[in-house]
One Martini backbone bead per residue (centre of mass of N, CA, C, O) as a GRO file, in nm:
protein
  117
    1UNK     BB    1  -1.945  -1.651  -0.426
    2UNK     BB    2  -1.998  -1.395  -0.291
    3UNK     BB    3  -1.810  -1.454  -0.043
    4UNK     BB    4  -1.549  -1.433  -0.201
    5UNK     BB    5  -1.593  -1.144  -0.306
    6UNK     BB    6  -1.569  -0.992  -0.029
    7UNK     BB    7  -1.324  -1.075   0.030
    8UNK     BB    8  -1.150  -1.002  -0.189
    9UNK     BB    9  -1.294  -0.660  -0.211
   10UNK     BB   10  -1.318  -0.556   0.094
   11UNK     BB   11  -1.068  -0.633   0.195
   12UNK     BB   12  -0.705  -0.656   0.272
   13UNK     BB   13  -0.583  -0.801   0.055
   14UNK     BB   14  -0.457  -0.644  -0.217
   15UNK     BB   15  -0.305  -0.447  -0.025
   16UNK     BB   16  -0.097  -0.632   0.105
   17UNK     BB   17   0.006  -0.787  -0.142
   18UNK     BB   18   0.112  -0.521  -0.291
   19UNK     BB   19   0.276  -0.419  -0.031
   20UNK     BB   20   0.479  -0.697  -0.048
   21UNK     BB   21   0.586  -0.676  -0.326
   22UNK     BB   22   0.726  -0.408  -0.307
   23UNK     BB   23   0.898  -0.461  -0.084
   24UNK     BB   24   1.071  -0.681  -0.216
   25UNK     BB   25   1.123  -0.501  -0.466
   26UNK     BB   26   1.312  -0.324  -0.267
   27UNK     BB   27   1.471  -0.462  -0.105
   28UNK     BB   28   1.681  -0.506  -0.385
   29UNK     BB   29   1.759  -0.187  -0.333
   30UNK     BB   30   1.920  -0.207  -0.073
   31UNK     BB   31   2.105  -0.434  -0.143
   32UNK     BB   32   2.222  -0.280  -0.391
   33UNK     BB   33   2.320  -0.027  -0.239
   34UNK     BB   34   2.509  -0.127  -0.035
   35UNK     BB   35   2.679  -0.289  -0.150
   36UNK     BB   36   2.797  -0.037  -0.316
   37UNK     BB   37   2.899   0.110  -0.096
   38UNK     BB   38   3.104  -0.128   0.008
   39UNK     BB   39   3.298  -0.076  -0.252
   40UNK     BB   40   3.365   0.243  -0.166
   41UNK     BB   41   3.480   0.134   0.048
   42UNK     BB   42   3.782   0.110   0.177
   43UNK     BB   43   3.946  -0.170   0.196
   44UNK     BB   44   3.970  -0.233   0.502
   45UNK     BB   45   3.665  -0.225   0.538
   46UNK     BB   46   3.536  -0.400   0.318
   47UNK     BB   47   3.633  -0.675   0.428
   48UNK     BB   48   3.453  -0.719   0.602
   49UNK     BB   49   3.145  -0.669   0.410
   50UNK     BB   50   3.310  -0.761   0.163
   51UNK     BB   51   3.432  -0.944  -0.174
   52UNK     BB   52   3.263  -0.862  -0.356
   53UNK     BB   53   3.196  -0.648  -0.615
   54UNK     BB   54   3.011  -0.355  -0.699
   55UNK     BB   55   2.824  -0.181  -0.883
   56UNK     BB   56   2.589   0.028  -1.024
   57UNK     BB   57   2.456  -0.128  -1.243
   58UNK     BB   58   2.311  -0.286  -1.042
   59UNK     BB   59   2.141  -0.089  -0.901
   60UNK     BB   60   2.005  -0.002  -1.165
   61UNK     BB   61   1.885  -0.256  -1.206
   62UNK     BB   62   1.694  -0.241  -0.954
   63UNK     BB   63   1.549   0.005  -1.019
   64UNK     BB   64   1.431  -0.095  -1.298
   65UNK     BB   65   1.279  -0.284  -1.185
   66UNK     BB   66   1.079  -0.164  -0.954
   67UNK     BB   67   0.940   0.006  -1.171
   68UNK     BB   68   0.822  -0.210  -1.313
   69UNK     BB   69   0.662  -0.343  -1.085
   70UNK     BB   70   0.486  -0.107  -1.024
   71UNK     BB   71   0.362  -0.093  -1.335
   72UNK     BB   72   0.245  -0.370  -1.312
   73UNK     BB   73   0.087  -0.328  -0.994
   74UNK     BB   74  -0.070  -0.086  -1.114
   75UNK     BB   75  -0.231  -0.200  -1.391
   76UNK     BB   76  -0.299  -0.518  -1.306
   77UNK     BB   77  -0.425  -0.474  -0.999
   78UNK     BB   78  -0.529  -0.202  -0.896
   79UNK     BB   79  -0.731  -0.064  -1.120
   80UNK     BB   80  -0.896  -0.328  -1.115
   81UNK     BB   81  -0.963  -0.326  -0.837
   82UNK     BB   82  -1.091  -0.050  -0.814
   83UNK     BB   83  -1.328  -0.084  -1.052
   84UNK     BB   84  -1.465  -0.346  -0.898
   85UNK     BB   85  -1.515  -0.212  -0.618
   86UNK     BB   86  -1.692   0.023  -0.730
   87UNK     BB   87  -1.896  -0.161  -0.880
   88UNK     BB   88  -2.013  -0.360  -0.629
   89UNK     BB   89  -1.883  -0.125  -0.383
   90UNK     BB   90  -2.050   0.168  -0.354
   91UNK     BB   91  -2.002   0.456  -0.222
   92UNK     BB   92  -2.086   0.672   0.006
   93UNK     BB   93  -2.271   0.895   0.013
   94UNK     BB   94  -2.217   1.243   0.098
   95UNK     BB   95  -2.247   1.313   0.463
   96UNK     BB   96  -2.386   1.242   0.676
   97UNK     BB   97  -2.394   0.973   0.868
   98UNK     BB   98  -2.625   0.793   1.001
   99UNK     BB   99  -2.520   0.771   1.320
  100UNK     BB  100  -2.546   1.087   1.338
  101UNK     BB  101  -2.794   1.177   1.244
  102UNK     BB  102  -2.958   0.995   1.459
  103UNK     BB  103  -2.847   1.179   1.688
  104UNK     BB  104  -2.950   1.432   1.616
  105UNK     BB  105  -3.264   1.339   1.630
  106UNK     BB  106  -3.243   1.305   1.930
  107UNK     BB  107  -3.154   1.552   2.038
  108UNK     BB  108  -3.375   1.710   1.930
  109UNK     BB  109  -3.598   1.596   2.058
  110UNK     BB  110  -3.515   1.649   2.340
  111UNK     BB  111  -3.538   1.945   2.302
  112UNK     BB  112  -3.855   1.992   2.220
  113UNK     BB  113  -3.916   1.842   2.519
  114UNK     BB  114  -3.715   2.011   2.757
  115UNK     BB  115  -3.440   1.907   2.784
  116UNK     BB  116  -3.151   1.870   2.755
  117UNK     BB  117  -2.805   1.846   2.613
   0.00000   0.00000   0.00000
């Protein structure tokens, strides 16, 4: 179980995940942007590129899907995974890395044997 925790909490799948459903509800917002603005050009323009009509509340209504989407996605999934992630895996204490401190203090031994640096 704790090896499912750490795939789970670790890895980049929650962030791929919520970028993915993000990307797929922008999509919406895009084809019904363009869709839009197709219905905007001259009918013989129009004509190559689309037969029925978009109006502009699609897209308003794209958009506040997005959003909504968006606040959900961000309540329900981010905060929680935010939370959980802070809570079994703390952050480390602000300062030298490890593998830093461990060669400064190498240098250091070296420099007081009377070596280069």
């Amino acid at each position: 179980m704790s090896g499912f925790k750490n795939f789970i909490l670790k890895g980049n799948l929650i962030e791929i995940a919520t970028g993915l459903i993000m990307a797929l509800a922008f999509a919406a917002v895009v084809t019904t942007f363009t869709a839009w603005l197709t219905g905007l050009m001259p009918p013989s323009a129009s004509s190559y590129f689309s037969t029925e009509e978009q109006s502009f509340g699609a897209f308003l209504n794209a958009v506040i899907s997005f959003l909504i989407m968006g606040a959900v996605v961000y309540f329900f999934i981010v905060m929680p995974y935010t939370k959980a992630k802070e809570r079994f895996f703390p952050s480390e204490a602000e300062g030298t890395p490890a593998d830093v401190a461990l060669l400064e203090e190498i240098r250091d031994l070296l420099a007081a044997r009377g070596g280069t640096v």
